[in-house]
C-alpha positions in Angstrom: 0.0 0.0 0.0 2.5 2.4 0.5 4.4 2.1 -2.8 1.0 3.5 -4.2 1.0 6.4 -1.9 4.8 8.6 -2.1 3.5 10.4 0.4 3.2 8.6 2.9 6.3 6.6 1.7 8.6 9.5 1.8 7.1 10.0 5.5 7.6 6.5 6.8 11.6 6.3 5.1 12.2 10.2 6.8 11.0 8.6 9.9 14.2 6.5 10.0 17.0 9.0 9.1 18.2 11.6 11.2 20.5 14.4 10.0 24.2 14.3 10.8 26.7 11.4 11.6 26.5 10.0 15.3 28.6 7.0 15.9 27.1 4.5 18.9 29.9 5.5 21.2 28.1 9.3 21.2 24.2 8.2 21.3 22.5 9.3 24.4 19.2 8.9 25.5 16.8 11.7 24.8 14.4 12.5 21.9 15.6 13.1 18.3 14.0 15.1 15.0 14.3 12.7 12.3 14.5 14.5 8.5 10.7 14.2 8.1 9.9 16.2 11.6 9.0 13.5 13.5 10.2 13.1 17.3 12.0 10.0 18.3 12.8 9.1 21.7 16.0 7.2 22.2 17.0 4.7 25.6 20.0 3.6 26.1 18.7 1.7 29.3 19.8 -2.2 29.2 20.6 -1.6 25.1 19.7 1.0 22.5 16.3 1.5 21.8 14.3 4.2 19.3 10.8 4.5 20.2 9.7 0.8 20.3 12.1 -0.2 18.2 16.0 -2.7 19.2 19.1 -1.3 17.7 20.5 -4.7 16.4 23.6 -3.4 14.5 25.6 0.0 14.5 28.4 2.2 13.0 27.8 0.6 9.2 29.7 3.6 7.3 28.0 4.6 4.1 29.1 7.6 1.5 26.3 9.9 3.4 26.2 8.7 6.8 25.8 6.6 9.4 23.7 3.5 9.0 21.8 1.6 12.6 20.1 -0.9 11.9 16.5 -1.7 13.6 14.2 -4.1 14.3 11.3 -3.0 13.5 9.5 -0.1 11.0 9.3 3.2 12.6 6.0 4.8 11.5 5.0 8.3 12.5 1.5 9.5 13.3 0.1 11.5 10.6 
């Protein structure tokens, strides 16, 4: 459904990127405004967590950024 709707596709993938390069040594627990506007909040209590979702791998190094990969979609409320 949502390859039919780019809106709400561009929404759901700015969800999951937030601007900048943070390496998992620097991440602290707090909120975060993903690229799309949306607030994140990020725990760093027994493992890293962004809203619901498990951090599962971290510091991949891409040409424009930082890649952390999750465990689960992050969708926003619209």
């Amino acid at each position: 459904a949502l390859l039919a709707d780019k809106a709400k596709l561009t929404a759901v993938l700015l969800a999951h990127v937030v601007p900048g390069s943070v390496m998992s040594k620097d991440v602290k627990a707090g909120k975060v405004k993903t690229a799309g506007g949306y607030e994140l909040v990020v725990g760093t209590s027994g493992g890293v967590t962004v809203d619901a979702a498990k951090v599962t791998a971290v510091d991949i190094v891409a040409d424009n950024g930082v890649i952390h990969v999750i465990d689960t979609v992050v969708v926003p409320k619209m």
